[in-house]
N, C-alpha and C positions, 0 to 999 in steps of 0.2 A: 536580485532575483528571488521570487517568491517559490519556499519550498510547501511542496503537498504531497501528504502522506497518504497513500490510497488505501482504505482497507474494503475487502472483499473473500467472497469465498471464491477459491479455488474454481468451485463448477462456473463461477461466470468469471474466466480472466477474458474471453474476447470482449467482454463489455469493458473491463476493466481497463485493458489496453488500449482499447479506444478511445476512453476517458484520459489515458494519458498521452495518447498523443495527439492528441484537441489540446489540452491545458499545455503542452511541449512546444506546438504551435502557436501559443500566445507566451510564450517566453517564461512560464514558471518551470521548476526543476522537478519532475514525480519521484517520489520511493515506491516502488510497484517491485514488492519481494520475490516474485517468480524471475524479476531481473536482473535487481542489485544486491538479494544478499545471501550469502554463499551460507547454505544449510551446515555443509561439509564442515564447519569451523566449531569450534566448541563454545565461540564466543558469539555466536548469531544472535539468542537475546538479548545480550547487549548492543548489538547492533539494532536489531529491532528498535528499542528503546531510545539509541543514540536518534534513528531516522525519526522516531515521533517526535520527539522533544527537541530536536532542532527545526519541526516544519512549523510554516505559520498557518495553514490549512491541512486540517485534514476532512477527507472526503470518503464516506459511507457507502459505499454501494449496497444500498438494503434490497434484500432479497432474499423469498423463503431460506434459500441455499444459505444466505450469511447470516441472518436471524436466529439458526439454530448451532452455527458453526462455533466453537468451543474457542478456535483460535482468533475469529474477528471479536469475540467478547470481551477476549484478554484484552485485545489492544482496545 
């Protein structure tokens, strides 16, 4: 199963989740962080890190909103 990492800003997760559940629907596995990774933990960045570095895709949602966004730059 092909994993994809979705990054985006915030202001567009309904595009984003839409994106993941098309690619969900043809059998690959998303990391779409509003979903799967608990903020609340002190170890999130590494989480963050563990979901890029084990996906074979990742996928940009470029948009003014993520273009300027601090946290889609990191990753």
């Amino acid at each position: 199963m092909e994993k994809v990492f979705i990054s985006y800003s915030s202001k567009d997760l309904v595009w984003a989740e839409s994106v993941c559940r098309l690619m969900e629907k043809h059998g690959a596995k998303c990391f779409l962080d509003q979903r799967d990774l608990d903020r609340t933990k002190s170890s999130w960045p590494a989480e963050l890190v563990r979901a890029l570095t084990e996906s074979q895709h990742i996928i940009l949602l470029l948009s003014r909103s993520s273009a300027v966004s601090n946290e889609v730059l990191t990753e």
